[in-house]
N, C-alpha and C positions, 0 to 999 in steps of 0.2 A: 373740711366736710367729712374728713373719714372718722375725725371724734365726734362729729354729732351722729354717726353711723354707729358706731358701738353702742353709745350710748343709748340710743333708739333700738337699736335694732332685735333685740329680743320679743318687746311690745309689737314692733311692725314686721315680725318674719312670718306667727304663726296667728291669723286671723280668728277674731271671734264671731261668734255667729251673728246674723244680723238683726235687729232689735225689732219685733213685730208688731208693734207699738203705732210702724209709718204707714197708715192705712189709705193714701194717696197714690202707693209704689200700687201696680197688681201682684199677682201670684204665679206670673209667666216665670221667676225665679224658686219660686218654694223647692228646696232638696237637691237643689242644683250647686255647682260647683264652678265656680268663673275663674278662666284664668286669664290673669292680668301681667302680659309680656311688657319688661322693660330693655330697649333695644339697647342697655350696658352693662356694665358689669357690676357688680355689686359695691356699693360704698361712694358712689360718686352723687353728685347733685339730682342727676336723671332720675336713679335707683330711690334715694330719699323719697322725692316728690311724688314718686312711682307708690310707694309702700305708705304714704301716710293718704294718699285718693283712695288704695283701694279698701286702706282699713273703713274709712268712712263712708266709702262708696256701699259696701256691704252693709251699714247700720242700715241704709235707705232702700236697701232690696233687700225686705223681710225674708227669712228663710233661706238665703242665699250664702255661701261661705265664698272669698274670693284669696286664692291662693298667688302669689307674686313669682314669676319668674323670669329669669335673667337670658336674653339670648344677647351676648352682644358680637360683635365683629362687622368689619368693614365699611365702619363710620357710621353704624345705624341700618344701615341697609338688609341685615341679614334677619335683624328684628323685624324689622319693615314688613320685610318679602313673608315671614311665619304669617305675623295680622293678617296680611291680606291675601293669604291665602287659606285661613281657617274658614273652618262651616258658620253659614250666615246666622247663626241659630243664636248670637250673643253673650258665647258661654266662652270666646276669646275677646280680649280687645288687649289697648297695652299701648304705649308713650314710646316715641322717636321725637328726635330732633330735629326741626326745620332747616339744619344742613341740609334736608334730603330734599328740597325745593328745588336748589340748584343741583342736583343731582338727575333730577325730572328732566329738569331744562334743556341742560347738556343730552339727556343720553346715558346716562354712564352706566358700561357695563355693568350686570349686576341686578338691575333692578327690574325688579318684578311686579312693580306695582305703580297704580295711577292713582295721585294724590285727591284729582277732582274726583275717584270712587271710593275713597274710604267713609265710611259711616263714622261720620265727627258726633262726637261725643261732647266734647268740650274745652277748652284751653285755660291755664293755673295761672299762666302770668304774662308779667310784660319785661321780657327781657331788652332794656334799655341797653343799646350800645355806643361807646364814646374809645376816641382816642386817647390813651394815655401814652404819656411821656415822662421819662427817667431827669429825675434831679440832675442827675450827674451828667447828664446829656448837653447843657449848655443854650439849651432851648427855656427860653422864658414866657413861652406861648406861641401858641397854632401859628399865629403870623408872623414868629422867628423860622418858622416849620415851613410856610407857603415862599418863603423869599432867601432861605438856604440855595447857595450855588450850586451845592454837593451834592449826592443823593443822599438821604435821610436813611438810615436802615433801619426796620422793621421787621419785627419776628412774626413767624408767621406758622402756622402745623404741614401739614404735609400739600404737595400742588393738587388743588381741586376739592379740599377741604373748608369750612364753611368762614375757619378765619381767612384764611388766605383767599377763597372770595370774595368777603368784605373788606378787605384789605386794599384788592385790585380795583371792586369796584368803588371805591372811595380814590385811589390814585386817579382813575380813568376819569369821573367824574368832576372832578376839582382840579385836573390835572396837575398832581402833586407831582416834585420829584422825589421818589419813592423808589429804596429795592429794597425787596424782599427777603430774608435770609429763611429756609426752610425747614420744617423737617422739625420743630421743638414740641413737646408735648407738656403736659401736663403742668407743673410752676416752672420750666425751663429758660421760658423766655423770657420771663421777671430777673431768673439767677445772669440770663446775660446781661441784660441791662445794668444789675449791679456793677457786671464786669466793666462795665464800658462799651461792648462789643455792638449792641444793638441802641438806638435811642428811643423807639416806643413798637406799642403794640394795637392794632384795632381789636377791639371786644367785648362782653357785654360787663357792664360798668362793677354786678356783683362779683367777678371774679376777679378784677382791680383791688378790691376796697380794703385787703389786709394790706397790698401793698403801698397802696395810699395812705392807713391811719398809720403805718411806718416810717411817712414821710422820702420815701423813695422815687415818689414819683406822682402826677397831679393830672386828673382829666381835663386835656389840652379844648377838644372838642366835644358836644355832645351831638351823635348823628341820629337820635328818637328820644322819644320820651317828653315830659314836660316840663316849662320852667322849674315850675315846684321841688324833680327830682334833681334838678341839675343848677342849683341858682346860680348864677354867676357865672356860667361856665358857656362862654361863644356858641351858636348852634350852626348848623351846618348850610343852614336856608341861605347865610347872608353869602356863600363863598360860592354857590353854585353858578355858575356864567352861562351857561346854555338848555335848551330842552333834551337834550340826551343826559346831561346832567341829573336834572329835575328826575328823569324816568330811572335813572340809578341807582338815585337814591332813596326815590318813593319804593323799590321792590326790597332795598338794605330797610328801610322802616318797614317796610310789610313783616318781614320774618321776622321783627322786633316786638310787632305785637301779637306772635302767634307763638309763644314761649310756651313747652311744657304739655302739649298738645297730647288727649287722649282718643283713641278711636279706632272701632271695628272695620273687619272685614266690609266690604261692598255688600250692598242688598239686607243686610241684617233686619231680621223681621220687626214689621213694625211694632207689633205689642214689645219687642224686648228693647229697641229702642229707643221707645218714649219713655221707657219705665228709666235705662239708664241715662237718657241725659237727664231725666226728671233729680235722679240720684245724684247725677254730677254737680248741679245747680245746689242741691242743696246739703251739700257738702260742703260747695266754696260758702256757705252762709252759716254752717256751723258753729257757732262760739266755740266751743272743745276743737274743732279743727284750726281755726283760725289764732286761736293762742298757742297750739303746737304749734303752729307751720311758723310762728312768732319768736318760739323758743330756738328752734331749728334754723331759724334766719334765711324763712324759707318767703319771698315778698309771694304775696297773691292780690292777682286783677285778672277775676277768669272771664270769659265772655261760654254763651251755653254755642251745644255743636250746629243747631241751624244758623248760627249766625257766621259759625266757624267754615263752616261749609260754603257759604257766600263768598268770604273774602277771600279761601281759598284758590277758589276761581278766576277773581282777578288777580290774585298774584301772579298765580303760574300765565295768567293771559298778558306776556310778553314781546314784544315786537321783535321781527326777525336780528337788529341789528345788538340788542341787548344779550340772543342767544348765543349771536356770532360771536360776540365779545367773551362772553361767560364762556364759550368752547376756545376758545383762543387761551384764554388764562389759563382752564383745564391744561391744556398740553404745555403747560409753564413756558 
């Protein structure tokens, strides 16, 4: 990711103006100045998807220039807490990771904001997530995996982080035996793997895929997404044994379909809000968008933000024993 970063990133750092051509957008934006917070640090997945929406988001709000900036720290939350606490007037908005759902959930220190009040804008993808398991592991599929006497180990980022929730809540739900080794960031938990030291990892299937076309390692299970993306590959429906299972898993797919997610402060005025999701929609419909975000190996399946706004409210509408559990794992 951080070569398609260079590579791009001159074209996506300094914005051009936007084309007045779109006589659909209004003029709520004319000589305005939008800034578009990305809650990481520059060069990763977030930051890209961040910088190639707001170029295009600017062609569709004539007059408008949309500048990208970088806040990240403390898993997304620090971005988070800027969004949603700038002026409702639509001239902030800006992309966090649905980590921060189980972060609502929980509680966790830190957090300054309510997901059901953010003015959704719209969401870029579907981040499919699957188990993967290492070659060298000894594991020849998910049901060498479910009927191990041992425990399985499993890498995972730091406790209360969004892998090591999906991690937990896939053990809990399937009742896997599963422990977790902590604390790996970035391609670390791939390098253990090689070692021998871990046998697989829960997470979303694009961040697998160098380490799969290397033959390293093969997604065991797929826990979202559809046949299509995953052919062949066991899904997670047939393994569930109970209704607390079922409810597990359905909030592990919720954040699956909510990848990539952009969106204002609470109360954002309505003329500036219609104009941008109007912007955001057709953006994701772009041809010149849609071949970059191609080139960049960037997948898109966006859904617009009143819809995004919808689901988000059932996700976070979680039944007390699903929270217990999520605050249980939080404290490792």
């Amino acid at each position: 990711m951080s070569l398609r970063w260079f590579a791009f990133a001159a074209g996506l750092s300094l914005l051009v103006s936007g084309s007045p051509s779109f006589a659909a957008a209004p003029d709520y934006f004319t000589g305005k100045t939008i800034t578009y917070i990305v809650a990481t640090s520059p060069g990763g997945g977030y930051d890209t998807y961040g910088r190639l929406i707001a170029r295009f988001m600017q062609k569709y709000l004539p007059g408008s220039r949309i500048i990208v900036k970088n806040v990240p720290g403390a898993g997304n939350i620090i971005g988070a807490n800027e969004i949603y606490g700038a002026k409702a007037d639509g001239l902030t908005i800006g992309m966090f990771n649905t980590g921060l759902i189980y972060d609502q959930l929980i509680g966790r220190k830190g957090v300054m904001f309510d997901l059901r009040k953010f003015s959704w804008i719209g969401k870029a993808a579907y981040e499919t997530r699957g188990v993967l398991l290492a070659r060298s592991s000894g594991l020849k599929s998910f049901d060498d995996m479910v009927k191990s006497r041992t425990p399985v180990k499993f890498a995972t980022s730091g406790i209360g982080a969004a892998s090591y929730f999906d991690t937990r809540i896939l053990a809990d739900a399937l009742g896997l035996n599963i422990q977790l080794v902590n604390n790996f960031t970035g391609n670390e938990g791939e390098m253990s793997m090689l070692r021998g030291e871990v046998a697989g990892q829960v997470g979303t299937i694009d961040s697998f895929e160098q380490f799969v076309k290397n033959g390293n390692g093969y997604i065991a299970l797929a826990l979202s997404g559809s046949d299509k993306v995953l052919p062949g590959v066991p899904r997670v429906d047939r393994y569930i044994k109970d209704e607390k299972g079922k409810r597990l898993i359905a909030l592990l797919q919720g954040l699956s379909e909510m990848g990539r997610l952009t969106a204002g402060p609470p109360n954002v005025a309505p003329e500036a809000l219609t104009a941008e999701r109007a912007a955001f929609v057709e953006t994701m419909k772009d041809p010149e968008f849609l071949s970059e975000a191609k080139k960049l190996q960037l997948p898109i399946d966006y859904l617009p933000g009143d819809i995004v706004a919808t689901k988000m409210q059932i996700i976070l509408n979680q039944p007390p024993d699903t929270v217990s559990l999520l605050k249980r794992a939080a404290g490792g």
